[in-house]
C-alpha positions in Angstrom: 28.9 -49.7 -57.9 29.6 -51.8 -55.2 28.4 -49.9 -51.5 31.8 -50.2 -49.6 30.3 -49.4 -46.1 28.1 -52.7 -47.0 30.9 -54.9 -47.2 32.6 -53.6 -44.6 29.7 -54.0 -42.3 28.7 -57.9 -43.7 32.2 -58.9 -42.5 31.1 -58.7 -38.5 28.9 -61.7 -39.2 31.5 -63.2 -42.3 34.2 -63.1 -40.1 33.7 -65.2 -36.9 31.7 -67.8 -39.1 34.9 -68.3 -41.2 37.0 -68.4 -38.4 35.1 -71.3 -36.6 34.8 -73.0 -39.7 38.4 -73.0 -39.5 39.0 -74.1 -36.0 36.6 -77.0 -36.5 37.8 -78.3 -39.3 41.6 -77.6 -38.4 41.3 -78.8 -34.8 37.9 -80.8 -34.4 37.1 -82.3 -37.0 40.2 -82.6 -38.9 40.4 -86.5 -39.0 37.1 -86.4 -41.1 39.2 -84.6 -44.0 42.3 -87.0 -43.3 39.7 -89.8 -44.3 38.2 -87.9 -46.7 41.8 -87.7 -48.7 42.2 -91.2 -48.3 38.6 -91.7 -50.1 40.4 -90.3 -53.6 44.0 -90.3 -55.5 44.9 -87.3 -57.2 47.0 -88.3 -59.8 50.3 -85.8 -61.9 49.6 -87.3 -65.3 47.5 -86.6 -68.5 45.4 -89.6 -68.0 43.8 -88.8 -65.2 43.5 -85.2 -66.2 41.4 -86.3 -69.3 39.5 -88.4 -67.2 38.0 -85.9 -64.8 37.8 -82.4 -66.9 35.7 -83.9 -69.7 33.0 -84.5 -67.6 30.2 -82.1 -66.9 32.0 -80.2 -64.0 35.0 -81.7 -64.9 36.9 -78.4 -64.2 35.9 -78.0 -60.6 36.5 -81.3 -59.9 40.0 -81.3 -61.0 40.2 -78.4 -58.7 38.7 -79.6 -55.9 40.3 -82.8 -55.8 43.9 -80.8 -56.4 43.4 -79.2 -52.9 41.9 -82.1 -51.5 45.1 -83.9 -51.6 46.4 -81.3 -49.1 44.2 -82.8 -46.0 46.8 -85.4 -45.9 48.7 -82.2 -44.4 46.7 -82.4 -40.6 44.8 -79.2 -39.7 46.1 -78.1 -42.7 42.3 -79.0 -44.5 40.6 -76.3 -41.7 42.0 -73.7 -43.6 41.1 -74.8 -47.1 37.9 -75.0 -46.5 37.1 -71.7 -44.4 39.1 -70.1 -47.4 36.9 -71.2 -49.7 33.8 -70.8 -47.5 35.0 -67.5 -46.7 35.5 -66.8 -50.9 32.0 -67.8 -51.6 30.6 -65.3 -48.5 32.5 -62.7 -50.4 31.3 -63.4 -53.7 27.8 -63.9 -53.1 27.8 -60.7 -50.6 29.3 -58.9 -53.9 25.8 -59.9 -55.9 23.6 -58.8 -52.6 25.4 -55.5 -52.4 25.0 -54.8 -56.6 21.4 -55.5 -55.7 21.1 -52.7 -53.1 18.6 -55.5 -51.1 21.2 -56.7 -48.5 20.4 -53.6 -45.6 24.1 -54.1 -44.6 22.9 -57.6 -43.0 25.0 -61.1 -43.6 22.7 -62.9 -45.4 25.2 -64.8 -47.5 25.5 -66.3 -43.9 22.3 -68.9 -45.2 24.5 -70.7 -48.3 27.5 -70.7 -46.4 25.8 -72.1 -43.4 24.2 -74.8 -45.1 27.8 -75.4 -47.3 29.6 -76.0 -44.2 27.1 -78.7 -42.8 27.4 -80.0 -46.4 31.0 -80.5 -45.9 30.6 -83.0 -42.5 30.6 -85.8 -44.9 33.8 -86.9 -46.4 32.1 -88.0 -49.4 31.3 -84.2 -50.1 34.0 -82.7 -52.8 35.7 -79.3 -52.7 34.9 -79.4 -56.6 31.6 -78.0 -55.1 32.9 -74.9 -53.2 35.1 -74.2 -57.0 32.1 -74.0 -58.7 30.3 -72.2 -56.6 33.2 -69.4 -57.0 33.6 -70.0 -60.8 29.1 -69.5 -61.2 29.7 -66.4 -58.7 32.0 -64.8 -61.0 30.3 -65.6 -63.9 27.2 -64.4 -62.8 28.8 -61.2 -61.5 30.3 -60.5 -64.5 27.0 -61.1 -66.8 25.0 -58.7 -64.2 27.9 -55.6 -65.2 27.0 -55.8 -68.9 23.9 -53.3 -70.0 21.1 -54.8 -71.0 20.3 -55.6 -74.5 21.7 -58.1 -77.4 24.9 -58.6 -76.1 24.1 -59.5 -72.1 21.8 -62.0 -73.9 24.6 -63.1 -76.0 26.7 -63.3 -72.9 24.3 -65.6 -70.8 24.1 -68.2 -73.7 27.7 -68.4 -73.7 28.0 -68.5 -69.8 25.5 -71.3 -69.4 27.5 -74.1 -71.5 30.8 -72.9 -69.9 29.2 -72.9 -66.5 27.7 -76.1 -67.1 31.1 -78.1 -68.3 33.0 -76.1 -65.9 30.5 -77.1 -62.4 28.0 -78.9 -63.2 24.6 -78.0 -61.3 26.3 -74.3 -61.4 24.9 -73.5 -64.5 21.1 -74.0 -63.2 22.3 -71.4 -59.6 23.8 -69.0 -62.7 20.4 -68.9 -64.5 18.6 -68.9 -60.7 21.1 -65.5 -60.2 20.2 -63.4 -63.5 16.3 -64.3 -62.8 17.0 -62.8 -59.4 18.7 -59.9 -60.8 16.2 -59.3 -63.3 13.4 -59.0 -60.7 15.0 -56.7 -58.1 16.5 -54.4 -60.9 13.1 -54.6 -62.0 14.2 -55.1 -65.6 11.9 -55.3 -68.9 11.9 -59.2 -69.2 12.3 -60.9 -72.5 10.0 -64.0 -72.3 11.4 -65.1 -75.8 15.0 -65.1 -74.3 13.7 -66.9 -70.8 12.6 -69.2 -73.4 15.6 -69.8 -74.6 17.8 -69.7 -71.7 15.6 -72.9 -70.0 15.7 -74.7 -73.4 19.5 -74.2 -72.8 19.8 -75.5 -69.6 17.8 -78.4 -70.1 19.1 -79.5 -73.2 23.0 -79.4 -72.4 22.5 -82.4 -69.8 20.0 -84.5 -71.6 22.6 -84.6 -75.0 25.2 -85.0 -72.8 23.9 -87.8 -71.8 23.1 -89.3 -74.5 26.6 -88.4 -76.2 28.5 -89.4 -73.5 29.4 -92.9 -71.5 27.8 -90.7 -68.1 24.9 -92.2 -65.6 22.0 -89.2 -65.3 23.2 -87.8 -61.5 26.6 -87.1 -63.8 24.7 -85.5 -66.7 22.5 -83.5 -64.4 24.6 -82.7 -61.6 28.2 -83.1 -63.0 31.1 -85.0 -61.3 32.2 -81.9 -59.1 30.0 -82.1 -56.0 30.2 -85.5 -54.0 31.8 -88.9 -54.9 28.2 -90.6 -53.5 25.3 -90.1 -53.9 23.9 -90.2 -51.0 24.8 -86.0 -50.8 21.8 -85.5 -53.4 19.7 -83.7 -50.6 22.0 -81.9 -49.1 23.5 -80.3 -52.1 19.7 -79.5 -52.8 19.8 -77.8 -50.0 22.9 -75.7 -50.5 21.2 -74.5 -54.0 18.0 -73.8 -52.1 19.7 -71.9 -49.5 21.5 -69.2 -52.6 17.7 -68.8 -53.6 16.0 -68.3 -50.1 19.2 -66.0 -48.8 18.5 -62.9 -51.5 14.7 -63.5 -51.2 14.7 -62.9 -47.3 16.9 -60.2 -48.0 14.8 -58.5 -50.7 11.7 -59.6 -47.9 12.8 -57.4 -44.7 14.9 -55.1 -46.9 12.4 -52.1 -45.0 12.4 -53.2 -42.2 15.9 -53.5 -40.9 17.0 -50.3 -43.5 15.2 -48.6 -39.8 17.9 -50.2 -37.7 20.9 -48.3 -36.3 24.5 -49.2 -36.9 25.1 -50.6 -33.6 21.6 -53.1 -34.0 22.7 -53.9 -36.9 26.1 -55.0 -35.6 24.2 -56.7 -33.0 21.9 -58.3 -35.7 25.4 -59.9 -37.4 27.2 -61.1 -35.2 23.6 -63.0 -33.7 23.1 -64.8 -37.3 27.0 -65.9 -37.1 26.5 -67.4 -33.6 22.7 -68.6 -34.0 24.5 -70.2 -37.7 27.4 -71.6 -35.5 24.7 -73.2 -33.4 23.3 -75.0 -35.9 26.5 -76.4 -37.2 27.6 -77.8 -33.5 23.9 -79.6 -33.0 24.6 -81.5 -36.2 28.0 -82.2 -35.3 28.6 -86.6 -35.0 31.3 -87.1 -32.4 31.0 -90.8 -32.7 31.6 -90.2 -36.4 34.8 -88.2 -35.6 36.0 -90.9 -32.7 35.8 -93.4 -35.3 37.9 -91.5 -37.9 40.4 -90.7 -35.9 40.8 -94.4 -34.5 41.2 -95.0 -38.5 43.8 -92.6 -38.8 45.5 -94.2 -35.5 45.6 -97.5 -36.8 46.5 -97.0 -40.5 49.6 -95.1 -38.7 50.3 -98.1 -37.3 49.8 -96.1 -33.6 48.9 -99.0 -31.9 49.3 -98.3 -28.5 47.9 -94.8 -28.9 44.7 -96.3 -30.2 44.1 -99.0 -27.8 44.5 -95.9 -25.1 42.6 -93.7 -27.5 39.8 -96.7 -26.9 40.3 -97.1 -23.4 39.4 -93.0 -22.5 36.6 -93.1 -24.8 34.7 -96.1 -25.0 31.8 -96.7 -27.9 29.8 -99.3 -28.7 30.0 -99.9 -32.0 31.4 -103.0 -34.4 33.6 -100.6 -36.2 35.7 -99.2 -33.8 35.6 -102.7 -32.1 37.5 -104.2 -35.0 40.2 -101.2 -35.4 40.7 -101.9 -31.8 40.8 -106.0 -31.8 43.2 -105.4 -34.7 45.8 -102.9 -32.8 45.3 -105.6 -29.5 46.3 -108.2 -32.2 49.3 -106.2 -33.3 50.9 -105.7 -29.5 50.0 -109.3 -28.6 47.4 -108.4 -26.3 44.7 -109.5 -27.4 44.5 -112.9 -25.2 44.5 -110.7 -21.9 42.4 -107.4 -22.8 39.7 -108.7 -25.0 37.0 -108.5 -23.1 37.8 -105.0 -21.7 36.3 -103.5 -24.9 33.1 -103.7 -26.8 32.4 -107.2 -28.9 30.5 -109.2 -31.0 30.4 -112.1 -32.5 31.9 -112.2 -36.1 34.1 -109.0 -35.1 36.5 -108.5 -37.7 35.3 -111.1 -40.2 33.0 -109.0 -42.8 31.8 -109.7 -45.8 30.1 -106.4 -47.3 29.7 -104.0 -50.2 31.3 -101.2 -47.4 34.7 -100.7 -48.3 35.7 -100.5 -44.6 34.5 -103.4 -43.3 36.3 -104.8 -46.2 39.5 -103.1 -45.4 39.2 -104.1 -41.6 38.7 -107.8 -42.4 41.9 -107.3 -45.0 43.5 -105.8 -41.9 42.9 -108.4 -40.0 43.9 -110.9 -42.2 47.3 -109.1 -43.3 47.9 -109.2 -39.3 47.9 -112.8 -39.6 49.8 -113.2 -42.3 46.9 -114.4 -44.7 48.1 -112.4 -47.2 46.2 -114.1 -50.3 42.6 -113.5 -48.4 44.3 -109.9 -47.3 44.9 -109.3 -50.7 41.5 -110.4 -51.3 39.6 -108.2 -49.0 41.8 -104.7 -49.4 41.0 -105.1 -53.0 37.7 -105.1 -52.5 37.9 -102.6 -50.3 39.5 -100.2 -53.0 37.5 -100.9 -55.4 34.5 -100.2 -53.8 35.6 -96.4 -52.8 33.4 -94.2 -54.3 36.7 -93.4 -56.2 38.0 -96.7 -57.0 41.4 -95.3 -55.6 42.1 -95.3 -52.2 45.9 -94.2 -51.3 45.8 -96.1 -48.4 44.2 -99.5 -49.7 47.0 -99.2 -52.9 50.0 -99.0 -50.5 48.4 -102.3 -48.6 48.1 -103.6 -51.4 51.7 -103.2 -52.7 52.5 -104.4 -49.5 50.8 -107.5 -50.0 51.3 -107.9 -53.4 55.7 -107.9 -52.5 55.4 -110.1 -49.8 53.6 -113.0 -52.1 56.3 -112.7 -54.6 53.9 -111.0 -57.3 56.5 -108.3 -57.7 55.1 -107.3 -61.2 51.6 -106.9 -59.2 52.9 -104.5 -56.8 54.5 -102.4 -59.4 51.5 -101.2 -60.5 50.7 -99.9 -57.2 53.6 -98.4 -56.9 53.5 -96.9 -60.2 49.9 -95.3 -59.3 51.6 -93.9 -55.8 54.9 -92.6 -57.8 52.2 -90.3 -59.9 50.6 -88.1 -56.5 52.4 -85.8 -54.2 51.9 -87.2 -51.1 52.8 -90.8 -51.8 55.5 -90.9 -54.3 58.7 -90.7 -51.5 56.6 -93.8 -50.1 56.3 -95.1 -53.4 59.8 -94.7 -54.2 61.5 -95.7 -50.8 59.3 -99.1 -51.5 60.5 -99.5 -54.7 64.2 -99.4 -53.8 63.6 -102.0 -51.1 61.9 -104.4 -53.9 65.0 -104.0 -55.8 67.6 -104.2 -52.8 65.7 -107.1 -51.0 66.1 -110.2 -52.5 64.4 -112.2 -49.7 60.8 -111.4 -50.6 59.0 -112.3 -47.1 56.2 -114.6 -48.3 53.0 -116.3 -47.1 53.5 -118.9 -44.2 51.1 -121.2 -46.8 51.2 -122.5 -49.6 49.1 -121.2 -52.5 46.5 -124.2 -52.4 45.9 -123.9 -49.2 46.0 -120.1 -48.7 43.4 -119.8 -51.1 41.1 -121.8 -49.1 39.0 -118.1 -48.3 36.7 -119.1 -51.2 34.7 -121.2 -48.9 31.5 -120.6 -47.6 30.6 -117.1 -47.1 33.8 -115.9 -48.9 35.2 -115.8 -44.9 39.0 -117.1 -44.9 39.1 -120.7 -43.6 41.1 -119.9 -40.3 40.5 -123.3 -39.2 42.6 -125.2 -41.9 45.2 -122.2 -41.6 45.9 -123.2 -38.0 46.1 -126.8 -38.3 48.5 -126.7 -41.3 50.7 -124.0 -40.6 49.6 -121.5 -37.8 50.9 -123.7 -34.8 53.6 -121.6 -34.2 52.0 -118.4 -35.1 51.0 -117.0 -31.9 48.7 -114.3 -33.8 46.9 -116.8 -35.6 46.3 -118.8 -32.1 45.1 -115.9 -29.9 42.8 -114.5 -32.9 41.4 -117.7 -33.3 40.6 -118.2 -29.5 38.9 -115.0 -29.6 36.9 -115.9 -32.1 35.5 -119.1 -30.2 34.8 -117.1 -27.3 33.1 -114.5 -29.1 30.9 -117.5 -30.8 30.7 -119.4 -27.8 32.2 -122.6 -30.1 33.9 -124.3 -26.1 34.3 -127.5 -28.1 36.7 -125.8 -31.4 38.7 -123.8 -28.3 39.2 -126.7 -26.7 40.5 -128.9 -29.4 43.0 -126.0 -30.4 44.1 -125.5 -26.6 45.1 -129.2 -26.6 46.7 -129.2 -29.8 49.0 -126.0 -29.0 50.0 -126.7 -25.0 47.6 -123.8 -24.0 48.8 -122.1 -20.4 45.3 -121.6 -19.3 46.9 -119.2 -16.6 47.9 -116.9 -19.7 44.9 -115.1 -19.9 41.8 -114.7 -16.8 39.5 -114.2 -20.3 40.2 -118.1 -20.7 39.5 -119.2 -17.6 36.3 -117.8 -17.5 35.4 -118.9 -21.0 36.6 -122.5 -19.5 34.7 -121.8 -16.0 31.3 -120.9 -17.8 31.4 -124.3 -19.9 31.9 -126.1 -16.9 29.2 -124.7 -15.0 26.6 -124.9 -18.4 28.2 -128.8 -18.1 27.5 -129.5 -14.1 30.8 -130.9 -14.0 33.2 -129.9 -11.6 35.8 -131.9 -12.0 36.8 -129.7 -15.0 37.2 -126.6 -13.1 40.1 -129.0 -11.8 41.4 -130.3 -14.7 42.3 -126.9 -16.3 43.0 -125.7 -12.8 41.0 -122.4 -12.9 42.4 -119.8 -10.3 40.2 -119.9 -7.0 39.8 -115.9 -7.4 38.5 -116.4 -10.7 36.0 -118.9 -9.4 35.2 -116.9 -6.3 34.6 -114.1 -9.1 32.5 -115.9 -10.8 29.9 -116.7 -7.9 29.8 -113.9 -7.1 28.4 -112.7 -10.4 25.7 -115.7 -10.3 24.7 -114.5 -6.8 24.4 -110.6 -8.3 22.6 -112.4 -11.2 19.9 -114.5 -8.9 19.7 -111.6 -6.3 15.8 -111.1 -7.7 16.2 -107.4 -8.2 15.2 -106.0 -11.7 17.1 -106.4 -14.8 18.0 -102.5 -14.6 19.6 -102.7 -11.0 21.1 -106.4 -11.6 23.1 -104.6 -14.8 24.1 -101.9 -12.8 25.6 -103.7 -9.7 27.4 -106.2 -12.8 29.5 -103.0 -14.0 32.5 -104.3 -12.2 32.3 -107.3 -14.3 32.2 -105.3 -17.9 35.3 -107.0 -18.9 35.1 -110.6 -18.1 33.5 -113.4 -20.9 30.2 -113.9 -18.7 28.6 -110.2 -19.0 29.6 -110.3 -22.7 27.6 -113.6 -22.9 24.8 -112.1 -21.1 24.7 -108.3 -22.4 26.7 -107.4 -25.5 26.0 -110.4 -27.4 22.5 -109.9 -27.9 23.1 -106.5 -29.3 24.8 -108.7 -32.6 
């Protein structure tokens, strides 16, 4: 029988662990699980039930990916997963205490730990956490049978069901009745041990050779992660379920000698010195950049060029999410320079899904919408899923304004089967069948399928001079490029050709000032009648530049210039 005082006492380390788990996923870290839900569509239909359960794990991936679809909720994911967390504490407390090893000390705080660390990558599934509980169980219920025929019986049942119901479960539910077998100190059968590994190795290798499955599916089952780049982690979280009883059983002794109060003590130090361990792992960057994604797929354009502003990163990513919101407001002429750039910036071409869907972004922005269409399908089908909910709703978008109305249906159809999309799904489908005057491309189709070219990067340059004159997005994303790829002679040309106000934007006057300086000719500087502060400006940064002081100090006394052309030129370009 279960010692009550034991789980009673576990809880003063359980507890606050749970709690913060909460708080940081609710309130911290929350926009990792709002990308996270966007990474997979949960679909209400058979189909896509049939498709997930009857794989190994199927069950708790169905699960899993049933809650998941409730991180669209924000903060709403925090509890979710300290629930679960919190579950599998109680659980696997539940086997230490039927073990008598625990000495009223949280060691289920070691799987939990390394289960919440797991769970810092979006591409980690809550099908894991489910099939944690569902081995738990199982394995708590095999260790309450008496020993003899029928326990036997009962494991060789429970490893198949484990197996098709989590996957790698059924290898921790064999690790468990080992483990309870040596600290009950149990007569062991080698002829059932025997059979119990044949078991367990044999249900994954037929599997895979019955089924259309690759090996990490037939060995690992479809519950854990949706990439595979979680292998070692999740060998870690099975590791830690091992070490955790095995410490326990180690120092069982030892801290039996403590009083209650150390013992408190003791608990609550694991929980914080376990909290600690979460928080140095923690990626801020990683977070800033998820939560500029939620901003812009929003459509809060304002708040994520501010977002930007307060907290400045280096990085290509969050460059493009924020070149695309400057695009949106018309901006982009004035401030680009004010943020982080390099060349190519929002032209990808990549097996990443969101560089993908940034350059569809981009490209939807300007009203490419055959290379946007393109590009975000790329993007969707290269989520680990092959669904995004976000990518399909572009895409039914983009699919409507081309006049492929049969195309976009079937995005809509795929959105009318989840919860969180179908209102969307249906409010666009009314406006397909109200709205007769289908917004469409600015180009014709021979031309607007001119992205094929080299590179697979969308032809800007015959877009403008066919049909983009009098697209103002078109002509200040276009500019930005040149100046970004230093190509004076293409921005040039372009100014001419569309009655550029020079005065419009300081960022093209000091592309134009720099080209007349590389030149020697001065008589441009008049020509395109540069500002005299912008010129004074300039000197003044080829004076700081020629001062002779080290490149350390020089960079340091050109932070006032951080958003002009020339300290892009000379600094963040190299970093491309």
């Amino acid at each position: 029988m279960v010692n009550m005082k034991q789980l009673h006492t576990f809880s003063y380390g359980l507890l606050p662990f749970v709690l913060f788990t909460v708080i940081l996923y609710a309130f911290f870290y929350n926009h990792h699980l709002l990308f996270a839900e966007q990474l997979r569509l949960f679909e209400w239909n058979k189909d896509y039930f049939n498709e997930i359960v009857y794989n190994p794990g199927g069950l708790s991936a169905y699960i899993g990916e049933f809650f998941t679809q409730f991180y669209h909720l924000n903060h709403f994911g925090g509890w979710i997963l300290g629930a679960g967390v919190g579950l599998t504490g109680i659980l696997y407390r539940n086997l230490i205490c039927h073990w008598k090893i625990g000495g009223n000390v949280s060691w289920e705080l070691i799987p939990i730990t390394s289960l919440v660390f797991f769970y810092l990558n979006p591409n980690a599934s809550l099908g894991l956490i489910f099939g944690l509980l569902i081995t738990l169980l199982l394995a708590r219920i095999t260790l309450h049978e008496k020993e003899g025929k029928r326990k036997r019986l009962l494991i060789l049942i429970n490893l198949p069901i484990c197996y098709f119901f989590t996957g790698i479960g059924c290898y921790l539910y064999l690790i468990l009745i080992f483990l309870d077998e040596v600290f009950s100190k149990k007569k062991h059968s080698l002829l059932a041990w025997i059979l119990y590994t044949l078991v367990t190795i044999l249900l994954p290798i037929l599997t895979y050779y019955k089924f259309d499955i690759n090996e990490t599916q037939a060995w690992i089952g479809i519950a854990c992660f949706i990439t595979q780049d979680l292998l070692h982690p999740l060998g870690i979280v099975i590791t830690s379920f091992l070490i955790s009883p095995l410490l326990a059983y180690g120092t069982y002794h030892l801290l039996q000698r403590l009083t209650d109060k150390k013992r408190f003590a003791l608990n609550l130090l694991m929980a914080f010195f376990a909290i600690g361990i979460i928080l140095s792992q923690l990626k801020n960057e990683d977070e800033r950049l998820y939560q500029l994604h939620y901003l812009i797929t929003h459509e809060k354009w304002d708040e994520a060029i501010t977002f930007m502003q307060k907290k400045p990163v280096q990085n290509v990513l969050m460059s493009s999410y924020t070149n695309i919101a400057l695009l949106h407001q018309q901006r982009l002429s004035k401030e680009l320079f004010s943020y982080f750039q390099v060349a190519h910036v929002n032209e990808f071409w990549s097996s990443n899904h969101l560089l993908n869907y940034l350059t569809a972004e981009t490209y939807f922005q300007l009203d490419m919408l055959y290379a946007a269409r393109a590009y975000m399908f790329m993007a969707n089908t290269q989520t680990p899923s092959g669904r995004s909910p976000l990518y399909l709703t572009r895409l039914a978008e983009i699919e409507y304004r081309r006049g492929k109305r049969a195309a976009s249906l079937k995005y809509v159809a795929l959105l009318e089967s989840t919860l969180f999309y179908k209102d969307w799904a249906y409010k666009f489908r009314q406006k397909m069948n109200t709205d007769s005057s289908t917004k469409k491309s600015q180009l014709s189709p021979k031309t607007n399928k001119l992205f094929l070219a080299k590179e697979m990067l969308f032809n800007v340059e015959q877009f403008e001079t066919q049909a983009g004159a009098n697209n103002q997005k078109v002509i200040d994303f276009l500019l930005a490029k040149y100046m970004l790829n230093n190509q004076y002679n293409a921005f040039i040309q372009l100014a001419a050709r569309t009655h550029l106000t020079i005065h419009s934007s300081k960022h093209y006057q000091e592309f134009l000032l720099m080209y007349a300086y590389l030149l020697k000719d001065n008589s441009l500087i008049s020509k395109w009648q540069i500002e005299q502060t912008v010129i004074e400006r300039f000197y003044r940064y080829l004076q700081i530049n020629q001062s002779g002081k080290s490149p350390e100090e020089i960079q340091e006394l050109l932070c006032p210039y951080k958003d002009t052309y020339w300290y892009y030129v000379q600094y963040n370009k190299k970093q491309i």
